[in-house]
NUBAKOL-894882 format. One line per 3 residues: number of its first residue (from 0); for each residue x, y, z of C-alpha. Coordinates in steps of 0.1 Angstrom, whole numbers, plus 5000, padded with zeros to 4 digits. Example, Ala and Ser with C-alpha at 12.3 -4.5 7.8 and 13.67 -1.06 7.14 Angstrom:
BEGIN
0> 5123/4955/5078 ~ 5137/4989/5071
! end
This chain:
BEGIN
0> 7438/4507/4284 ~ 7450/4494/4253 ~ 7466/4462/4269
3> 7432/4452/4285 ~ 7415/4450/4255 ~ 7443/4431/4238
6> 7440/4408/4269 ~ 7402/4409/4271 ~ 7399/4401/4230
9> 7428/4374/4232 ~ 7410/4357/4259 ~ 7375/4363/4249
12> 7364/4329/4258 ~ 7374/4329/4290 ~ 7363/4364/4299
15> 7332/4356/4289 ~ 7333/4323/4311 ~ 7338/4345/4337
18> 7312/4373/4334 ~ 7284/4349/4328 ~ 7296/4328/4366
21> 7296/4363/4379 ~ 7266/4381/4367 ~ 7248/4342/4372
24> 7256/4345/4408 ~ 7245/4379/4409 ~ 7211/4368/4392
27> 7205/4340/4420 ~ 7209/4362/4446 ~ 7188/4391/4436
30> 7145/4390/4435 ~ 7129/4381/4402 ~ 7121/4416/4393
33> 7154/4429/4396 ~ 7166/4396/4374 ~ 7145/4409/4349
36> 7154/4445/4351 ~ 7194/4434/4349 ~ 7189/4412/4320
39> 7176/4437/4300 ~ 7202/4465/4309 ~ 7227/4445/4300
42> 7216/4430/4270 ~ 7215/4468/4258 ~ 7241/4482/4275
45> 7270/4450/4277 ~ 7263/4421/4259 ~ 7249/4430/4224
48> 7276/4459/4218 ~ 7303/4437/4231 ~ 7287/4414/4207
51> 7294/4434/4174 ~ 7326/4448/4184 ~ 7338/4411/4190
54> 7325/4400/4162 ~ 7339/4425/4140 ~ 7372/4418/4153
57> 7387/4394/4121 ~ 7367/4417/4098 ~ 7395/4451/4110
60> 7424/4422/4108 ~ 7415/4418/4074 ~ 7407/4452/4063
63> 7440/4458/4081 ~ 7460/4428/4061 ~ 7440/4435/4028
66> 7453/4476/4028 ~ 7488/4467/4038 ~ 7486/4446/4008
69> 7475/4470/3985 ~ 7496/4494/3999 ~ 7523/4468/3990
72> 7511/4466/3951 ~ 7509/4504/3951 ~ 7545/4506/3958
75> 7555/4481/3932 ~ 7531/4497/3904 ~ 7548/4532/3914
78> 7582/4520/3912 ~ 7576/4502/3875 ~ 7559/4532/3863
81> 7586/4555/3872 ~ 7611/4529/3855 ~ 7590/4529/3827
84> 7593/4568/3823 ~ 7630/4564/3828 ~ 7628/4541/3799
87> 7610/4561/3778 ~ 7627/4595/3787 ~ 7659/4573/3776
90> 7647/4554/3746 ~ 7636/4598/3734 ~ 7675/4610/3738
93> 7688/4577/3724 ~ 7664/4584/3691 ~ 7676/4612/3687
96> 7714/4606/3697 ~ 7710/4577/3668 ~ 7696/4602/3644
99> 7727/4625/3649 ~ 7746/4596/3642 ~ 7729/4590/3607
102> 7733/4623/3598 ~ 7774/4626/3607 ~ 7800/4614/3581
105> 7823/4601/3609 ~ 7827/4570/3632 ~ 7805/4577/3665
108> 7810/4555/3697 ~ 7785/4558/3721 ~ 7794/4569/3756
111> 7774/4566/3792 ~ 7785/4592/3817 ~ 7793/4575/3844
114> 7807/4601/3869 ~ 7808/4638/3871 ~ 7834/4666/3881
117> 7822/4669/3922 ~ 7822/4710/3917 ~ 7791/4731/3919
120> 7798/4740/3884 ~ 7811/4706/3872 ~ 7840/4711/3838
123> 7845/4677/3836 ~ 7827/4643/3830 ~ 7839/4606/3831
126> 7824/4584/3803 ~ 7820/4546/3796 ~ 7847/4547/3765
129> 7882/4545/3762 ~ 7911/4525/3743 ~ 7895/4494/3743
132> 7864/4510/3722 ~ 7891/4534/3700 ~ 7888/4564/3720
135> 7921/4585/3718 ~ 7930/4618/3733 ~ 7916/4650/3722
138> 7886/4635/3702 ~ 7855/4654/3702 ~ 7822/4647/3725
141> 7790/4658/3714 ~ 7758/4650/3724 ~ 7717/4650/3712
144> 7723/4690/3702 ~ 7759/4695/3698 ~ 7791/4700/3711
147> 7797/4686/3745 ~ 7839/4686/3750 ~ 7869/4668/3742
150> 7886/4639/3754 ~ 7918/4651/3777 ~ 7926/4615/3794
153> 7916/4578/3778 ~ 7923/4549/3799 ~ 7910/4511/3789
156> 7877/4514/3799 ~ 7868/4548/3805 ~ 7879/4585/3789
159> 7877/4621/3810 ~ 7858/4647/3787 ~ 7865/4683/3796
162> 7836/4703/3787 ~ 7831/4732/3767 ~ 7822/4755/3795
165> 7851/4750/3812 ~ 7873/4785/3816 ~ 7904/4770/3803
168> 7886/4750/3776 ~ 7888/4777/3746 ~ 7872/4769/3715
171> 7872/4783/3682 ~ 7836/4794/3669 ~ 7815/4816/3645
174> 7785/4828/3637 ~ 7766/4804/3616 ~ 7750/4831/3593
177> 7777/4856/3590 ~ 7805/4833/3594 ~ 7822/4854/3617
180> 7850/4832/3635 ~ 7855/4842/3672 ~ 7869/4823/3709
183> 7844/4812/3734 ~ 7849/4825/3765 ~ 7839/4832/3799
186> 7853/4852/3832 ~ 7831/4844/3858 ~ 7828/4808/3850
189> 7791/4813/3845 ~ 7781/4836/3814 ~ 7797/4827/3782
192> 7803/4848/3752 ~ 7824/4850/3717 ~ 7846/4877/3716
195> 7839/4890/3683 ~ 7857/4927/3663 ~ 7831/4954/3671
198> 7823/4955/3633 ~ 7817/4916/3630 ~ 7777/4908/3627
201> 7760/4892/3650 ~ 7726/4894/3666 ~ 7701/4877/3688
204> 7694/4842/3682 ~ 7719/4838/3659 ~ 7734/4802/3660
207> 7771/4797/3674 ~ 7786/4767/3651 ~ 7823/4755/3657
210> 7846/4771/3630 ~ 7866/4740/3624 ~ 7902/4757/3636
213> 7924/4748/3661 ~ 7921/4710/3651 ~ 7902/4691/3674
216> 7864/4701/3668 ~ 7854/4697/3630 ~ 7835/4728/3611
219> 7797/4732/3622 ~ 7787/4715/3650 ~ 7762/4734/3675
222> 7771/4751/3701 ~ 7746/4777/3712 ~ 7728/4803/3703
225> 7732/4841/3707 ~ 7712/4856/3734 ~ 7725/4888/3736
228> 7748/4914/3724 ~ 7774/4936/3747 ~ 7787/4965/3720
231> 7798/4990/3748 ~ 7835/4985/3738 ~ 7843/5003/3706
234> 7866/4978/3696 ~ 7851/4946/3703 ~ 7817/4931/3710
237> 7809/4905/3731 ~ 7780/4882/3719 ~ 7768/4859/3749
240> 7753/4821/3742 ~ 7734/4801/3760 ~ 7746/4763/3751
243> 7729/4738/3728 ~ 7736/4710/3750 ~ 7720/4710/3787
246> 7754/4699/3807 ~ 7732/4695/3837 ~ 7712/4668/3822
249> 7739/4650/3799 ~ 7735/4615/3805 ~ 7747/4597/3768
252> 7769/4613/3747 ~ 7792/4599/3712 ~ 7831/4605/3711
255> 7836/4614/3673 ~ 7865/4591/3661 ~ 7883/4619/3646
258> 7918/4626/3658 ~ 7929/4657/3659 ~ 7943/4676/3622
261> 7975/4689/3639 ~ 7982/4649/3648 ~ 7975/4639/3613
264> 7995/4665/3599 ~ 8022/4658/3620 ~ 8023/4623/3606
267> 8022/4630/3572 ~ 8055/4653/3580 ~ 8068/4628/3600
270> 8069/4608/3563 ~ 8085/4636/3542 ~ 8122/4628/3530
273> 8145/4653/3531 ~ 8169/4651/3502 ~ 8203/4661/3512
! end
């Protein structure tokens, strides 16, 4: 049905040719009366409707051209609003990633993660920073609110930053108010805690800072706060953190130019003679 009035409005003109011969020849051949009676019918029953639904044929091609058009400019106003958010949801973290930078005492290169460790519960990260921007092995990562890793591997171009919640990654913390120094730790990969003596003070919503030991992370960058306490062992408590940093949304990070204490110390023994 569709196909005959594709034909019929393509070939208007000539359809119409032909129902005027035939309805002429019909007119001719039938008595006055009846000419009348036909001529009226199908002026209100043929010709005027077919008439307007001609007629309104270019207006729908139209309509239909002018909606795919703005359809067209919907798209592209969507897509530059959305970048613009992007921007701005950037341009936010960079602030405040360049006011952490004003407020360290040490040499910050900024860092892009590029690529991500493939696991549900990804330990690693790959960022846009390496020898050629004076990355080095075992320099701390941190981020907006705190510490995000270390460097493990530094290549030209690019370092691999193993993240503080990975199981293997243990870091030296404390408590920020009572200063009481524990290891971050974890056993189901999930739920993180410091491993603290059971007469160590800690509570709720106590901030975890690291405690500057073990060489690698200097003394009081964030790393989470204290959600809860587990004090069922009588000799040691368990205080677990949820992390300053959001790992799942980590997108720009700084590598602190800081190489580790043990390396610098080693050097400076490295330069002691020994008399004989």
């Amino acid at each position: 049905m569709r196909l005959i009035i594709d034909l019929i409005v393509r070939h208007r003109n000539a359809c119409s040719l032909l129902l005027t011969v035939v309805l002429s020849i019909v007119m001719i051949a039938v008595r006055p009366e009846v000419q009348v009676k036909i001529a009226r019918a199908l002026s209100m029953s043929l010709f005027y409707p077919a008439y307007i639904a001609v007629s309104q044929v270019p207006a729908f091609t139209g309509l239909y051209s002018e909606n795919k058009r703005l359809r067209q400019e919907l798209t592209e106003i969507s897509t530059q609003l959305q970048l613009f958010r992007e921007q701005t949801a950037e341009n936010v973290r960079l602030r405040g990633l360049v006011g952490f930078a004003e407020n360290t005492l040490y040499t910050l290169v900024p860092a892009r993660v590029v690529a991500r460790d493939p696991s549900p519960q990804y330990r690693s990260i790959i960022v846009s920073g390496g020898l050629a921007q004076g990355v080095e092995m075992y320099m701390p990562v941190v981020g907006e609110r705190g510490a995000a890793g270390k460097v493990v591997q530094v290549l030209e171009g690019m370092a691999m930053v193993q993240l503080l919640r990975d199981p293997s990654s243990r870091t030296s913390v404390m408590v920020s108010r009572s200063r009481a120094v524990g290891i971050l730790q974890t056993e189901n990969g999930r739920d993180f805690f410091v491993r603290l003596r059971s007469h160590e003070d800690a509570q709720a919503r106590d901030t975890i800072v690291t405690s500057g030991l073990g060489g690698i992370y200097p003394k009081g960058l964030t790393v989470g706060f204290v959600k809860k306490i587990d004090d069922s062992n009588p000799l040691f408590k368990r205080a677990y953190i949820d992390f300053s940093v959001n790992f799942e949304k980590l997108e720009e990070v700084f590598v602190m130019r800081l190489p580790p204490l043990w390396a610098a110390q080693r050097a400076e023994l490295d330069l002691v003679k020994i008399e004989k």
